[in-house]
C-alpha positions in Angstrom: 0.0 0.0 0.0 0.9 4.1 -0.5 2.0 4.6 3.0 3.9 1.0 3.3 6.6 3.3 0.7 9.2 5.2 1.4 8.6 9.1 1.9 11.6 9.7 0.1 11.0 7.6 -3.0 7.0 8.6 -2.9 8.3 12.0 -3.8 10.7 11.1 -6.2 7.7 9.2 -8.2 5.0 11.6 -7.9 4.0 14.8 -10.5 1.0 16.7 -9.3 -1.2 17.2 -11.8 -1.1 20.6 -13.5 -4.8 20.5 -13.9 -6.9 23.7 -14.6 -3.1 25.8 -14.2 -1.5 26.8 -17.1 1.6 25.9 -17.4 4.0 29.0 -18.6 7.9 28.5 -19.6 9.2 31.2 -16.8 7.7 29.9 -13.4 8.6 31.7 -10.3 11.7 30.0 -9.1 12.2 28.9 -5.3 13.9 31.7 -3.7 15.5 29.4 -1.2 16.2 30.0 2.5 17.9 33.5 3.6 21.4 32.6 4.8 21.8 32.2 8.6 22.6 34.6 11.0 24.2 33.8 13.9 23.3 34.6 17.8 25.6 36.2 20.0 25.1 32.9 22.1 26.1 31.0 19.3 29.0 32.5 19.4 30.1 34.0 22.7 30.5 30.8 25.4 29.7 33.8 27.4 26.6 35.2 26.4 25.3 32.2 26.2 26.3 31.7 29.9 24.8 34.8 30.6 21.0 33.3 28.3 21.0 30.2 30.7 21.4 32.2 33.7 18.6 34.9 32.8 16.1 31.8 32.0 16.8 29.6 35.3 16.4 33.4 37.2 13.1 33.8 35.7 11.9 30.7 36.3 12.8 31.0 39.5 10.7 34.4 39.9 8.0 32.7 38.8 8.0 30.5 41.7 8.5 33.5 44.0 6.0 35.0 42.7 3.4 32.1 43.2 4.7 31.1 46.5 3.3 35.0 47.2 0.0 34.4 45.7 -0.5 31.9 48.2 1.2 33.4 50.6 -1.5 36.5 49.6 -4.2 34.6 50.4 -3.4 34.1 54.0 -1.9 37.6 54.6 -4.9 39.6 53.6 -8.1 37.5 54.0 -11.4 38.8 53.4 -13.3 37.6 55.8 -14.2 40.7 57.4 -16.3 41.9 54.3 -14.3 45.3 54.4 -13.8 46.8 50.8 -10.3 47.8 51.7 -9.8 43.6 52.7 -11.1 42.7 49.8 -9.3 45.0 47.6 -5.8 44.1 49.0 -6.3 40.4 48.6 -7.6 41.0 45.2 -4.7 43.3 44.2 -1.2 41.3 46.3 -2.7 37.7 44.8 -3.1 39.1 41.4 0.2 40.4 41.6 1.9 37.0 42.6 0.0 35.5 39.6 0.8 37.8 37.5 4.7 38.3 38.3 4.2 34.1 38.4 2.9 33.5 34.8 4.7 36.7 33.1 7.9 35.0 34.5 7.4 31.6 32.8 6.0 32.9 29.8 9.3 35.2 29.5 11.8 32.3 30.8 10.3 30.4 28.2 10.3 32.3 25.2 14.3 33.8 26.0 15.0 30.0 26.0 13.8 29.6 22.5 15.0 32.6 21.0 18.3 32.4 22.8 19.4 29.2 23.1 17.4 26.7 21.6 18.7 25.2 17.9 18.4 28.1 15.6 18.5 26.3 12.3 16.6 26.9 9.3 15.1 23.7 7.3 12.5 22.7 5.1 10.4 19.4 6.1 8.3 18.1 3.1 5.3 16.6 3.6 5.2 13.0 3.5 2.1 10.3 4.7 0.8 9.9 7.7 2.2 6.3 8.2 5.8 5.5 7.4 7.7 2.3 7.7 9.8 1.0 11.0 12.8 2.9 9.6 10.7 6.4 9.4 9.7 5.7 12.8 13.2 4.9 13.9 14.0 9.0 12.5 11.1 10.2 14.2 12.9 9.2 17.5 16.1 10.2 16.5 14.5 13.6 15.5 13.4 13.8 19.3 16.0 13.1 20.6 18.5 15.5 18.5 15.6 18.4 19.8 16.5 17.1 22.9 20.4 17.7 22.4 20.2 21.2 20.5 17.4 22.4 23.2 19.5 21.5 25.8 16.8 20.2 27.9 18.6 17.0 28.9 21.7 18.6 29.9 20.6 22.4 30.9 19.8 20.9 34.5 19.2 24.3 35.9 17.3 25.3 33.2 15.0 22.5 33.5 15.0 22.4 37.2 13.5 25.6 37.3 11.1 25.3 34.7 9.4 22.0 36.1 9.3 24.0 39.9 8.1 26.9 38.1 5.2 24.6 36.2 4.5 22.9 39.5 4.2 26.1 41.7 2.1 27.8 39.3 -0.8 25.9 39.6 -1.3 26.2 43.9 -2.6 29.6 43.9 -5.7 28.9 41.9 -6.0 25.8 44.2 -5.8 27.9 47.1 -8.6 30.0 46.4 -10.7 27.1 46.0 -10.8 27.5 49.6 -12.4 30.9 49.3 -15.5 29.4 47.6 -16.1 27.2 50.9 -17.8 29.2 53.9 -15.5 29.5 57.1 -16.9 28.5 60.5 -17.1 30.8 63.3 -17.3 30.5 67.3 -21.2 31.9 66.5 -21.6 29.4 64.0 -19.4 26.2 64.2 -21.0 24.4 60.8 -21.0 27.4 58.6 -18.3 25.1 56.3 -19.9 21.7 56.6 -22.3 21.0 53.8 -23.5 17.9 55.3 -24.9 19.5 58.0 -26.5 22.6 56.3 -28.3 20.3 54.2 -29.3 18.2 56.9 -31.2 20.4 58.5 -33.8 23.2 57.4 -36.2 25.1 59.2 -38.9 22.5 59.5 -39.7 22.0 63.1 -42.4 19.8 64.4 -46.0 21.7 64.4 -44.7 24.0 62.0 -47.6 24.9 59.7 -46.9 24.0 56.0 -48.2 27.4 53.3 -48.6 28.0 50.4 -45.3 29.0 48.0 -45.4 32.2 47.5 -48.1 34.4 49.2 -47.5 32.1 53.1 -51.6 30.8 52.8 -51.9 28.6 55.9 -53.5 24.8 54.2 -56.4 23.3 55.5 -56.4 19.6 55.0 -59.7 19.4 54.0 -58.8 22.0 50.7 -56.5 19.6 49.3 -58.0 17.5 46.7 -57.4 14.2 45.4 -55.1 14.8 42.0 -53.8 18.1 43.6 -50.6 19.4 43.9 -49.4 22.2 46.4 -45.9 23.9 46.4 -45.6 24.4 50.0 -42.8 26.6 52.4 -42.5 26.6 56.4 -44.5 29.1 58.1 -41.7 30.5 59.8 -39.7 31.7 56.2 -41.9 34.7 56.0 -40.4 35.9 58.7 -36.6 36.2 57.0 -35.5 38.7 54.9 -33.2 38.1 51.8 -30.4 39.2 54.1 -31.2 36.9 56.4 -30.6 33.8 54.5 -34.1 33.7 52.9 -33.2 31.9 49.7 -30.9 30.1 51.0 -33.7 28.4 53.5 -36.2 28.3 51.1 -34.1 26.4 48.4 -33.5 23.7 51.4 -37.3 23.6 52.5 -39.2 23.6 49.9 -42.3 20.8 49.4 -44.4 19.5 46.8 -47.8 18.1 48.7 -50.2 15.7 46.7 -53.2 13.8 48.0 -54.1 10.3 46.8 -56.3 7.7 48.0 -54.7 6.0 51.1 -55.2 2.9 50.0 -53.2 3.8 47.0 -50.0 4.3 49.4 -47.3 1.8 49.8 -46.0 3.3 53.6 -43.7 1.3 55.6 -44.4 0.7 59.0 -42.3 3.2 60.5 -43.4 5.4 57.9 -47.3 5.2 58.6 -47.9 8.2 60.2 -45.8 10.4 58.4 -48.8 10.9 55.7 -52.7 12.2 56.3 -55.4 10.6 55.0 -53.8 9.9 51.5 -51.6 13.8 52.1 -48.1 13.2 51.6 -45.1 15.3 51.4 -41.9 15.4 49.8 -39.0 17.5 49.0 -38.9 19.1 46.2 -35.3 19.7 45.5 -34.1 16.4 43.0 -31.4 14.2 44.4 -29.4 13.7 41.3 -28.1 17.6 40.9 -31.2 20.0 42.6 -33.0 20.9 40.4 -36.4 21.7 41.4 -39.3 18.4 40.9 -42.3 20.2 39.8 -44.3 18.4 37.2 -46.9 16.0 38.9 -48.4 13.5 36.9 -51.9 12.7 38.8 -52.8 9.9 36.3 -49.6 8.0 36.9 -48.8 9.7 41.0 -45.0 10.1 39.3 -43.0 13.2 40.0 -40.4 14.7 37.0 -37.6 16.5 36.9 -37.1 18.8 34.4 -33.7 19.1 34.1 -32.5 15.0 33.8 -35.7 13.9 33.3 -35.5 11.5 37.2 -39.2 10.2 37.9 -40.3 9.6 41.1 -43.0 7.3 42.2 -45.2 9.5 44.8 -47.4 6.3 45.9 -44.0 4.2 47.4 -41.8 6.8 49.5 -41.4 8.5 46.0 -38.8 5.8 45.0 -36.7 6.6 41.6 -38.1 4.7 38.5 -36.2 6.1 35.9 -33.3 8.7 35.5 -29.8 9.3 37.4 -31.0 10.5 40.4 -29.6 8.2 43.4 -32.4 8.0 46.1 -35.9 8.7 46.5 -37.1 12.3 47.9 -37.1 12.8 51.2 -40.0 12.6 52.7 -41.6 15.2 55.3 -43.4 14.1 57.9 -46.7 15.8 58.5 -50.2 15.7 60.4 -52.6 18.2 61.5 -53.2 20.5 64.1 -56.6 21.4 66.3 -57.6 23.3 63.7 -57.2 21.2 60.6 -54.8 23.2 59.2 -51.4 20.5 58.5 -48.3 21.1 59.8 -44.9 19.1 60.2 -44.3 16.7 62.7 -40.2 16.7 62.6 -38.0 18.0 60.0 -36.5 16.3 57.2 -35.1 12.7 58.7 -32.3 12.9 56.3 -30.2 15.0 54.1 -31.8 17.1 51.0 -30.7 17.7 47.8 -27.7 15.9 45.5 -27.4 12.3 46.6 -23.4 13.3 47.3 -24.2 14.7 50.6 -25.8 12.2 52.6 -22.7 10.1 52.4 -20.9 11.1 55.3 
């Protein structure tokens, strides 16, 4: 086959076809390479000392200067809120960046221009596949780069560059740990996830209202096919600085009623429902988005986003879709006056099925 040949003899054999050109008896002739010009380091040992050292140096400040990004980070946090905190971490961590990747970029272009081979040479194309002995070049070809780049033997050179590489790359990871809220005497699990999502303001005989306007729910209002989106009592209460969205996007439930016979409850799970009212959170456990879309025919919940069903009528189980675990299930009765309220809060954790692992 064509690319069992050799390169060599492929274009020794082949004439493109003139086609459509017209062929005229004075073509433009190759003009050739310009001839070579030489570097000083080419040919001053001491220059060329002189290249090597100015590389390795800023390599070298590049790891300075992201050993001070991180370094930065702890100097001036920003947990305070102050604008003048904020700005000097901002501006002393974009500085160590900056000084970190200008360095490397400058180390490594010098190196090029200074010291790497500075030959000029035409490579003509050839196919894709070549024989044992093309393939034998190919790693000869590496490894002469190697030799006239002096990346094998330039220890310092390549010392620097590799620490340089390696050190760049912690300062983004550090502020990682920005993104993550910090615990305080006040409040000791303001940076555990698991716990936040554990817990939510339902409280045993809140009252469970209607999402938005608060509307207090009589049991005897809620129909058989109907679906109520349903917030604590008590949320009303918060403002948005307060943490209201953030307690509402925990705590929100989707209420349905069905025929209690049409319930599959376990016996520890019996009186968590009300005469066919059951109640489950509506935040998905695959990723969180919000299950909305009640199917009263089939009693199966959707999500939107991954399309994850739930089956309200047996703890609201998953029957299709990546979505780990069922929805948790609130646990609700009423109160003297018929109007339904919880009876505990969620028994495990909401949301993303990545939580509850702990």
């Amino acid at each position: 086959m064509a690319h069992d040949d050799d390169s060599q003899a492929l274009d020794r054999a082949y004439q493109p076809s003139p086609g459509l050109g017209v062929a005229v008896s004075d073509p433009v002739q190759n003009p050739g390479l310009p001839p070579h010009r030489e570097r000083m380091t080419d040919k001053d040992p001491r220059a060329e000392k002189a290249a090597v050292r100015t590389v390795y140096t800023l390599f070298y400040l590049s790891l300075a200067g992201s050993i001070w990004a991180v370094a930065a980070y702890m100097l001036f946090p920003i947990e305070s809120g102050a604008l003048i905190d904020i700005r000097q971490n901002n501006l002393f961590i974009g500085l160590g960046i900056a000084l970190a990747l200008l360095s490397l970029g400058l180390g490594a272009i010098h190196w090029s221009k200074a010291l790497m081979s500075d030959k000029e040479h035409i490579e003509h194309r050839h196919p894709t596949r070549g024989k044992d002995s093309t393939r034998e070049a190919a790693i000869k070809a590496f490894s002469e780069a190697n030799e006239e780049s002096g990346f094998g033997r330039r220890t310092m050179i390549r010392n620097s560059l590799f620490a340089a590489l390696v050190a760049s790359i912690i300062p983004g990871v550090t502020l990682f740990r920005g993104l993550a809220p910090h615990a305080t005497p006040d409040d000791p699990y303001a940076g555990d996830p698991v716990h936040l999502l554990k817990h939510t303001m339902w409280e045993d005989g809140m009252r469970l209202v209607r999402d938005p306007d608060g509307t207090p729910i009589r049991a005897a209002d809620v129909t058989l096919g109907s679906a109520f989106h349903v917030i604590p009592a008590d949320l009303a209460e918060l403002s948005h600085h307060d943490g209201y969205l953030e307690e509402k996007a925990k705590a929100i439930v989707l209420m349905m009623r069905l025929r209690p016979e049409q319930l599959i409850e376990a016996e520890d799970r019996k009186d968590w429902s009300y005469d066919g009212i059951v109640a489950y959170s509506k935040v998905c456990t695959h990723v969180g988005c919000p299950v909305a879309l009640y199917e009263q025919q089939t009693h199966h919940l959707l999500c939107p986003c991954h399309q994850s069903q739930f089956d309200v009528t047996d703890h609201a189980k998953v029957i299709f879709g990546p979505a780990a675990r069922p929805l948790p299930q609130l646990p609700i009765t009423v109160d003297d006056e018929g109007y339904l309220i919880a009876r505990s809060d969620f028994t495990e954790p909401v949301g993303p099925s990545f939580w509850e692992r702990h």
